[in-house]
C-alpha positions in Angstrom: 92.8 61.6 85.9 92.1 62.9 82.6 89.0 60.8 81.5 88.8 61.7 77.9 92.1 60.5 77.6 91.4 57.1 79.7 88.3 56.5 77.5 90.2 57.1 74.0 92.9 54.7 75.4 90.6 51.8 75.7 88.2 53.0 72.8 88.5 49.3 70.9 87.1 45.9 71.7 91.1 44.5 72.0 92.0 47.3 74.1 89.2 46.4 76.4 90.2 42.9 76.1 93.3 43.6 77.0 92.6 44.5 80.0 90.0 42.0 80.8 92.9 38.8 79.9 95.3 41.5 82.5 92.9 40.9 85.6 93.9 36.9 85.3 96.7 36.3 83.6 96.6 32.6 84.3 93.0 32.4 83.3 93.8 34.0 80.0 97.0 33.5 78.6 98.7 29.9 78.0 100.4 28.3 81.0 104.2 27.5 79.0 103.7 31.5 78.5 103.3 32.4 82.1 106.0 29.8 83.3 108.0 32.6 84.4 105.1 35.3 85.4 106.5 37.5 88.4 102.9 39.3 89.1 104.8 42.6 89.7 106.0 42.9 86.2 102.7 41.2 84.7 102.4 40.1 80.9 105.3 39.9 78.1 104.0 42.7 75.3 104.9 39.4 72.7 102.3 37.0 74.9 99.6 39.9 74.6 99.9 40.3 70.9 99.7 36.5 70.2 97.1 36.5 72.6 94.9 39.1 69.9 96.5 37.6 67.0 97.9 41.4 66.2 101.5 42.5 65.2 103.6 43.2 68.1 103.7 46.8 66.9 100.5 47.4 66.9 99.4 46.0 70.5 103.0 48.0 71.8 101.1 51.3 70.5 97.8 50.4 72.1 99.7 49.2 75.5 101.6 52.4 75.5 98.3 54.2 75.2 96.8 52.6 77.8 100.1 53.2 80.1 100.1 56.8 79.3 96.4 57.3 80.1 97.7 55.2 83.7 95.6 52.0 83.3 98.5 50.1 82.5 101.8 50.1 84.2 104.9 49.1 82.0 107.7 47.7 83.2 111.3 47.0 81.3 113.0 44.1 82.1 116.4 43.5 80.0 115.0 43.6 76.2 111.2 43.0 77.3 108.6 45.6 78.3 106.0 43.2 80.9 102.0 45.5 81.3 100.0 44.9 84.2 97.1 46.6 85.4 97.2 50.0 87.3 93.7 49.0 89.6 94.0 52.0 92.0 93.4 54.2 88.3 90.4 51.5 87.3 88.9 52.3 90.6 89.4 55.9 90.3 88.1 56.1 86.7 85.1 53.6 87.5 84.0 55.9 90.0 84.4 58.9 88.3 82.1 57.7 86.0 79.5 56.7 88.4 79.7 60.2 90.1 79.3 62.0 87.0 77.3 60.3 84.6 
C-alpha cells in the first residue's frame, strides 16, 4: 500500500465524506435511492454526487482516485459505475499509520 498516494486520494473534506456516507449507505443516502442497493456493488456514482451537491464529473474523478489508491472498489454494472468501500485497505492503511506515526 502506497500511503502517500492513499492520503492524497482522500486529501478533501468530501473525499473523506465520501467515505464516511460509504460505511452506511442507508444511514446516509435517501431510501428511494437505495431501493435497489445490492451491498456488493454499493453506491450509484449519480446518488454520491447529489449526495455532495457536486457535478457528476467531478465526484467520478475523486471516486476514481480513491479506487486507484484501493480504498474504493468500483464496480460496472450496464451504463453505471456502483463504489463501495475496500475495508481490508482502511484497516491496512489505519494501521500503517498507527505503526509509523
Amino acid at each position: 500500500m502506497k500511503v502517500l498516494e492513499v492520503i492524497k486520494s482522500i486529501s478533501n473534506q468530501t473525499r473523506l465524506d465520501i467515505l464516511n456516507w460509504l460505511k452506511d449507505p442507508f444511514a446516509n443516502f435517501p431510501a428511494e435511492e437505495l431501493a435497489d442497493y445490492n451491498p456488493e456493488l454499493g453506491v450509484c456514482v449519480s446518488d454520491i454526487a447529489k449526495k455532495a451537491e457536486m457535478s457528476i464529473p467531478t465526484v467520478s474523478v475523486y471516486l476514481k482516485n480513491m479506487a486507484t489508491a484501493d480504498v474504493l472498489i468500483a464496480t460496472r454494472k450496464d451504463q453505471w459505475t456502483y463504489y463501495k468501500r475496500n475495508e481490508k485497505a482502511i484497516k491496512e492503511f489505519a494501521q500503517l499509520l498507527i505503526d509509523n506515526l
